[in-house]
N, C-alpha and C positions, 0 to 999 in steps of 0.2 A: 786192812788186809794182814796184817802184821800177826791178829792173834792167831787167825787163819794158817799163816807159813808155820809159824810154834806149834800150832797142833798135827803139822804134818811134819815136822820134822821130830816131834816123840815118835813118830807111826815108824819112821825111815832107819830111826835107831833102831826103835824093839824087829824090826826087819831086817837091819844088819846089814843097811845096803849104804854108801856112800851117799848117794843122792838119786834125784828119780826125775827121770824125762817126762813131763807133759805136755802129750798131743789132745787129747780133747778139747774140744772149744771152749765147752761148761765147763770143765775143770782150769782152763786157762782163766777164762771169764773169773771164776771164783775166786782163784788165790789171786790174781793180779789186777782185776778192773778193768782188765784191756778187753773190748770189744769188739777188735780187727779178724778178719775174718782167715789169719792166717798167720802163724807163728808158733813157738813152741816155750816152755819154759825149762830150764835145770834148775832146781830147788836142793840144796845142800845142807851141812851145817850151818856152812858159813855164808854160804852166796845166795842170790836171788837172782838168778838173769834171764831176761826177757829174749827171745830171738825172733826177728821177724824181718820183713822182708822193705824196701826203700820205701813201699807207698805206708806203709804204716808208721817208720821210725819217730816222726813228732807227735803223732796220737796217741802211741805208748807210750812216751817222755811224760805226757801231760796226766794220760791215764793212771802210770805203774810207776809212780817216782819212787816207791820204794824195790825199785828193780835197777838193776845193769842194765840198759838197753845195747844186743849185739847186733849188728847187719850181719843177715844171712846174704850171702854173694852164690858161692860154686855150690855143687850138688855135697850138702852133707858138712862140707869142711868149717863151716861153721862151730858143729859140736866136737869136732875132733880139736879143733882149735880151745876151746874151752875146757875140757876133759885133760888134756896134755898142760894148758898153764895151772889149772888147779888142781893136779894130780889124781884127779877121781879116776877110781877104777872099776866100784862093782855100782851099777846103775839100773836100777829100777827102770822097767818102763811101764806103758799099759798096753798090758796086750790085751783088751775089749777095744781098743782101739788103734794100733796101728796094725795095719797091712802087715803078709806074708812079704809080698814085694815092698813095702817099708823098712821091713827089719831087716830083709838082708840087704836091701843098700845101705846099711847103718853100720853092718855085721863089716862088706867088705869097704867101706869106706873108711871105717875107723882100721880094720889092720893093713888097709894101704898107706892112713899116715901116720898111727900109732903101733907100728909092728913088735916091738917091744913093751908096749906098756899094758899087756896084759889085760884089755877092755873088758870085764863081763857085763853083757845084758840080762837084767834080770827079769822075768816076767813076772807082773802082779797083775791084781785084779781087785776094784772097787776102795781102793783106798781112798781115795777123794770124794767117789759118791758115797762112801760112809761116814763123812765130814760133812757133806752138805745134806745128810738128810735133816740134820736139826739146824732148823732156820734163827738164826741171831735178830734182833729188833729190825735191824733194820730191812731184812731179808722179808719179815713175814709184814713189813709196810709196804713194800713191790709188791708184794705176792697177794697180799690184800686189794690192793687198786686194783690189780688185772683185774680178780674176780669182781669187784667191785664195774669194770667198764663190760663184762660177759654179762654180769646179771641183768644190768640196764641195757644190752644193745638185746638180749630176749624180750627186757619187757616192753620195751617199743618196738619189736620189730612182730611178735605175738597175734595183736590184735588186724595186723592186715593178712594174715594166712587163712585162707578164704578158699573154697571151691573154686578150679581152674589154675589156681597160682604154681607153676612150677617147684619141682624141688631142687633146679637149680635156682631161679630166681629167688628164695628164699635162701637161698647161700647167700647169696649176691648182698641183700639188704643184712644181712646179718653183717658180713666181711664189711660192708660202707659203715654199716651203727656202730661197729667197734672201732673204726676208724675216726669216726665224728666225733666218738665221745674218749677222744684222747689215748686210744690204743694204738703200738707201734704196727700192728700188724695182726692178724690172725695167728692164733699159738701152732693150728695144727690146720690141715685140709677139714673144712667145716662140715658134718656128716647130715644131709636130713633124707630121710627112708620116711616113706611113704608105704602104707596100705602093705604088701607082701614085701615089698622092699627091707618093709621093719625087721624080718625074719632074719634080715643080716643085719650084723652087728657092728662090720664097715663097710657096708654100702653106699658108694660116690652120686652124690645129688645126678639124675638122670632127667631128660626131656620129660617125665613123666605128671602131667596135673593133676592135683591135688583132687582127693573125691568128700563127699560126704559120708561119714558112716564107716573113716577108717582111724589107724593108729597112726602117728607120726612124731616118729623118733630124730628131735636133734640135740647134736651131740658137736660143741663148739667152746672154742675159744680165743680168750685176747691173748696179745704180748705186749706187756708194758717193762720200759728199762731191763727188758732183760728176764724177765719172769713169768712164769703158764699159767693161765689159768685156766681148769675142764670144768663143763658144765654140759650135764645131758637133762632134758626136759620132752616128756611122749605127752604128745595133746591129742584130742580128738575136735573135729568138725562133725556138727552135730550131735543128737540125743548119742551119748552110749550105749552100745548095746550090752548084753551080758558078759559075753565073754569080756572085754573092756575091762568091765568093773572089776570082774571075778580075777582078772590077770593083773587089773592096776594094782590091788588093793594088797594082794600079794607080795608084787615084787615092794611097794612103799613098805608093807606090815618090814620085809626082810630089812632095810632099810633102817629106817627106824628101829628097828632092835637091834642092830648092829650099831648105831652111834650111841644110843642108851647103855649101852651094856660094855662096848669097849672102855681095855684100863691098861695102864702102862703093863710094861712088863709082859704082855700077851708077844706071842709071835704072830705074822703075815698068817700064817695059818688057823691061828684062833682065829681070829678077827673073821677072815674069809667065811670060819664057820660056824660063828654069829646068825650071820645072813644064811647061808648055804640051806644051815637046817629049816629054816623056818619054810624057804621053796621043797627042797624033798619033801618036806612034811604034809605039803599040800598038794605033792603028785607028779607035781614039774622039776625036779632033780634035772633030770635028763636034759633040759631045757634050758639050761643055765650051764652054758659052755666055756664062758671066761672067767678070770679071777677078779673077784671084789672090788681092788681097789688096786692103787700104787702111788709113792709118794710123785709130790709136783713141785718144780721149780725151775730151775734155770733151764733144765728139760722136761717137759709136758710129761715124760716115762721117765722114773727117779726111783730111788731107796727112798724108805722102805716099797721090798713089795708086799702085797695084801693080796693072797692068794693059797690054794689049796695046800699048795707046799714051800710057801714062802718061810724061810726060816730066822728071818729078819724081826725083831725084838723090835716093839713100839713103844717108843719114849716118847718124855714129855718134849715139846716145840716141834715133834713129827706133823709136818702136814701130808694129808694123803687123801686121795679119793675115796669114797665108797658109792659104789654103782650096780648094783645087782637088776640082771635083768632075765627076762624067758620071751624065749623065739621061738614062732611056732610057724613052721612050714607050711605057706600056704596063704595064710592068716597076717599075719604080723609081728609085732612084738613090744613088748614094755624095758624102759632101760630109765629108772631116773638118777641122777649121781650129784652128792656134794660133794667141796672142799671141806673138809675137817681138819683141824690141829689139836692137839694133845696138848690139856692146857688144864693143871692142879690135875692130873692123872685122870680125866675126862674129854671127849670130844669135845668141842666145840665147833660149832657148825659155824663156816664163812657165809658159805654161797647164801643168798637170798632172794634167789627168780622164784617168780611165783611158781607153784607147784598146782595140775589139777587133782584138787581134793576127790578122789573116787568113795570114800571110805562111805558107808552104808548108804550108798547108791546116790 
C-alpha cells in the first residue's frame, strides 16, 4: 500500500492541498486494505490515519498497519480532532462522493471546534480513480480470478438454459455457480433479457420463460477479494434466424475490431469509435445507445471510460470492458462484452466464455 499513498501524495502536492479526506469505500479499500464497511481515511505528507468506528477498530489494526488507527466516537469530532493536532488546514476532499448534507456537517462541525484555525475544504474529483485505473500485479491477479469464476459459472450454467426455464431462475443458477466456484458474491445485480426483453440494455430478470426462436442477453458478474468482474454473452435457443445472424455478426465484427485495432495512447473516445463505426456503417448507429466500454475493478464502473466522449487516455495495465451492442424495439437485441487489459500497447483479451460463433451463418 505504501507505493500507492507516494503516488498520491505527488498528486496532493502538484494540488497544493495539505491532505485529502477519503470517503469512498474503493478508494478506502485501495490505499489502505481495509475492507470495513465504514470509515474514512486523512492522507497527508506525513500521516496515514485510518478512522472508523468500534465494530471495525481490530480489523483495520490487522488490515492497515501501515495506518494510525483513530475511534470515530461523536458526530464529526473525530476529524476536527486530527486536523487541529496536525495542523492541516486546506483538505481535499471528494466531492463524487460525499453528500451535500455531508459536507456541511463537516463545514459546521469543524468551525464549532476549530473556529480559528481557518479549515478549507477543498473539492476534487477522480484523483484516486486515476490511481487505480492502472492495475499493479497484484491487482490484475484478483481481477483475473473473478473473470476467471464468471467465465466458468456461464460455461456451466449455459447448457441448462432450455425452453420454459425463467429468466429469473437463470439468475439464480448463475449467482449459486459463482458462488460454488469460489466467488465472494455477484459483482453486480445479474441481467438476463429474454426475447424483447433484449431490447433493454438493463432489464431485471422478470417471471418471463424462455421461448425457442429468441435472443438472450446476459450480462453478469463475480466478486472475488475485492475485485469485478463483467461479462455479457447473447445466446440463442434454437435454429437462428436471419435477423440473429445479421445482428450477431455485426455487433461481434464491432467487437473484434475494436480489441484488434486499440493502442495506447488513444482516448475513451477513439476506442469507443473503433466499434461505433463499424455498427453505423451497417445502418444500426441509432441502435447503439451506450458507450463501449469502461474500466473495471474494485468497482464494476471505473476509469478509464470507453465512450463517445470519454476523454480518458488508454495506457498500458488499463483494464476495461469492450461491449458493443444494437437493440431493436420489438425484436430484441445483441450485447457481447470482454475484459481486456493493455498489455505491450495491445489488448489482450481475459474473458474466455465461450462465445456463439454466428459468423457465415
Amino acid at each position: 500500500m505504501k507505493s500507492r499513498i507516494d503516488r498520491l501524495r505527488k498528486v496532493l502536492k502538484q494540488e497544493n492541498v495539505d491532505a485529502i479526506l477519503i470517503s469512498s469505500p474503493e478508494n478506502r479499500r485501495y490505499l489502505s486494505g481495509f475492507s470495513g464497511s465504514a470509515g474514512y481515511l486523512v492522507i497527508s505528507a506525513e500521516d496515514a490515519i485510518l478512522a472508523t468506528d468500534f465494530r471495525y477498530i481490530e480489523q483495520a489494526g490487522r488490515q492497515s498497519p501501515e495506518f494510525e488507527i483513530v475511534r470515530i466516537g461523536g458526530p464529526q469530532s473525530w476529524l476536527s480532532d486530527i486536523l487541529g493536532t496536525k495542523k492541516l488546514q486546506n483538505i481535499a476532499f471528494e466531492s463524487n462522493n460525499l453528500t451535500v448534507a455531508q459536507h456541511q456537517t463537516l463545514i459546521t462541525s469543524l468551525d464549532k471546534a476549530l473556529p480559528d484555525a481557518r479549515i478549507q475544504l477543498t473539492p476534487t474529483s477522480n484523483i484516486v480513480e486515476n490511481l487505480r485505473s492502472i492495475k499493479d500485479d497484484h491487482e490484475m491477479a484478483l481481477l483475473t480470478r473473478a473473470i476467471e469464476i464468471s467465465d466458468q459459472a456461464f460455461a456451466n450454467v449455459e447448457p441448462l438454459i432450455k425452453e420454459g426455464i425463467t429468466e429469473k431462475e437463470i439468475a439464480w443458477l448463475l449467482e449459486k455457480e459463482v458462488r460454488t466456484l469460489g466467488g465472494d458474491a455477484i459483482s453486480f445485480d445479474t441481467i438476463v433479457a429474454s426475447g424483447p426483453n433484449a431490447a433493454l440494455p438493463h432489464h431485471r430478470p422478470s417471471e418471463k420463460a424462455i421461448s425457442n426462436g429468441e435472443p438472450i442477453i446476459i450480462d453478469m458478474g463475480a466478486l472475488y477479494n475485492g475485485y469485478c468482474s463483467d461479462l455479457s454473452r447473447t445466446i440463442f435457443i434454437g435454429d437462428p434466424d436471419d435477423t440473429f445472424k445479421k445482428v450477431y455478426d455485426i455487433v461481434l465484427a464491432a467487437q473484434l475490431t475494436a480489441i484488434a485495432t486499440v493502442e495506447n495512447g488513444m482516448t475513451g473516445q477513439d476506442v469507443d469509435a473503433l466499434a461505433r463505426s463499424v455498427i453505423e456503417k451497417a445502418g444500426y448507429g441509432d441502435n447503439f445507445g451506450h458507450s463501449l466500454g469502461h474500466g473495471v475493478g474494485l468497482a464494476v464502473h471505473e476509469n478509464p471510460g470507453v465512450g463517445p466522449n470519454s476523454p480518458h487516455v488508454i495506457e498500458e495495465g488499463m483494464p476495461f470492458t469492450i461491449e458493443p451492442g444494437i437493440y431493436i424495439s420489438g425484436w430484441g437485441g445483441v450485447r457481447i462484452e470482454d475484459i481486456v487489459v493493455m498489455d505491450k500497447g495491445k489488448a489482450r483479451v481475459i474473458s474466455n466464455a465461450p462465445k456463439q460463433d454466428m459468423l457465415g451463418g
